[in-house]
N, C-alpha and C positions, 0 to 999 in steps of 0.2 A: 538639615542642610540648606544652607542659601537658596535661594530657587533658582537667581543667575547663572550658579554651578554647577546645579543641577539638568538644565536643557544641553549642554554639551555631550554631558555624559548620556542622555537619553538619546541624542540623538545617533553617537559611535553606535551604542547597543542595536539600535533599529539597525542600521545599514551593517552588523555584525549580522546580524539574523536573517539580514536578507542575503546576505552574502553567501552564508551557510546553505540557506535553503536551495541558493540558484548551484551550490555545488555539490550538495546530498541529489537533485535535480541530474545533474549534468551525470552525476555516477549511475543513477537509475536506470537513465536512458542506455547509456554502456553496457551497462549488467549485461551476460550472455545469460544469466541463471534469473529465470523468470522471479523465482521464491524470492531471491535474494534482490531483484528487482522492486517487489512489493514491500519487503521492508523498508530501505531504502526509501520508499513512495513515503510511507510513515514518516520518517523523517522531515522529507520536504515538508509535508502538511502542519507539522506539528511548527516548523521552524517558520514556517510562513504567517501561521497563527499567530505565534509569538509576537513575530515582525510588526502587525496588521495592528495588534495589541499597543505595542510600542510607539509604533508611529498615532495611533488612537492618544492615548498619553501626551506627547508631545504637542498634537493639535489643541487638545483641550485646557483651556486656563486653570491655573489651579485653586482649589479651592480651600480654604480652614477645614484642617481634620475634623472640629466640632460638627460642623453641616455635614459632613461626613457619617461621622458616627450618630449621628440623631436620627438619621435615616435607617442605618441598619439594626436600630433597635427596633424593639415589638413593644406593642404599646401594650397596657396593662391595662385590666377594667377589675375592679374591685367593687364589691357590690353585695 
């Protein structure tokens, strides 16, 4: 996908997740049911991560898959 195209769409999703998280957040605090309170907590954090992730993504310039994938290979010794 174009990379131009791409930063819009990255950026909806981040303020999606952050939205989520400030309203999973907002119910938490609500909850009368403590249990049901600490799930709820789960949520925000997971959603926040997300978020945190997202927004990480968009700051960083992008780079060639290649440099990419050269890094997560393990290098080989034969011998």
């Amino acid at each position: 996908m174009d990379q131009k195209n791409d930063k819009p769409l990255q950026h909806h999703r981040s303020k999606q997740l952050r939205e989520r998280a400030f309203f999973f957040k907002r119910l938490a605090i609500g909850a009368a049911d403590p249990k049901f309170s600490a799930k709820l907590q789960v949520l925000v954090d997971e959603y926040e991560r997300e978020a945190a992730r997202a927004k990480l993504e968009l700051e960083q310039p992008a780079t060639p898959l290649q440099t990419a994938d050269a890094d997560d290979t393990p290098e080989r010794h034969t011998g």
